[in-house]
N, C-alpha and C positions, 0 to 999 in steps of 0.2 A: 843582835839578830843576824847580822850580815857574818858573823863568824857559824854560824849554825847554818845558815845557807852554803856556805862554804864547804862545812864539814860535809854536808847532805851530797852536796856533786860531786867531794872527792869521793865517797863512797859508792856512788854510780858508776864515777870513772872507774875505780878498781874491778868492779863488777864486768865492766862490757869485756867482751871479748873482741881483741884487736885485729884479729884474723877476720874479718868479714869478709875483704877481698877475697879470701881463698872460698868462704862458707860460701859468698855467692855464686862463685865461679863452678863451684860444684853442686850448686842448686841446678844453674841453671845446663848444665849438663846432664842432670838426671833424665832417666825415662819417667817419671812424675811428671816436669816437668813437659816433656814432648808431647804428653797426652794430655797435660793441658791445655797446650796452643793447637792441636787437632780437635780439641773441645769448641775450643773459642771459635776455628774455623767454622768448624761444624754449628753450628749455634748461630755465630752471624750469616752464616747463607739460608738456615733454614728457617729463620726468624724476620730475616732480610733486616738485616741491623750492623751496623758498623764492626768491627774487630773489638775498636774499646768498647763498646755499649756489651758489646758479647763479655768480655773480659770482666767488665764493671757487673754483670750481674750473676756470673757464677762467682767473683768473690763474693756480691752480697747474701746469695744464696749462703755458699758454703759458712760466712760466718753467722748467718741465722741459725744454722742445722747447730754450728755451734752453741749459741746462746738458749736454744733450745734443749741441748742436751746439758747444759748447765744450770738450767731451770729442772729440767726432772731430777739429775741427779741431789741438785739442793735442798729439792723436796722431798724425795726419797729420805734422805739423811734426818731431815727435822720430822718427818714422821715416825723414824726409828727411836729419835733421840726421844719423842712424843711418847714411844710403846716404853721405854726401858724405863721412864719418867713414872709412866703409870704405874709398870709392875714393883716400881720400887717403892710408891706411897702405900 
């Protein structure tokens, strides 16, 4: 068991990309980036809430909008798979 855990990380390890430093460097550089922390400002003044509490609830937004659009698009797909099902019996 302990050798298949083994194999399982080194294969993670080969996977990651080691350049992060540079990746986030140029995250956080981006104009993405600046319009989000003008969000955050914007959002904790007019909310009257902290910078993190602003920060913590446009990410949770944004990853709901996600899980939502992964929800429709999931269903879309197994309603298709449902129509070609039918037309094929």
């Amino acid at each position: 068991m302990q050798i298949l855990n083994t194999a399982i990380i080194k294969l993670k390890e080969k996977g990651l990309n080691s350049s992060y430093e540079e990746r986030l460097k140029r995250l956080c550089d981006s104009p993405a980036l600046d319009a989000l922390n003008r969000s955050i400002s914007f959002l904790s003044e007019s909310q009257k809430v902290s910078r993190d509490q602003a920060a913590v609830t446009i990410i949770d937004t944004i990853k709901e909008l996600e899980t939502v659009w992964n929800d429709y698009i999931m269903m879309e797909g197994i309603d298709k798979l449902k129509s070609l099902l039918k037309t094929q019996n």
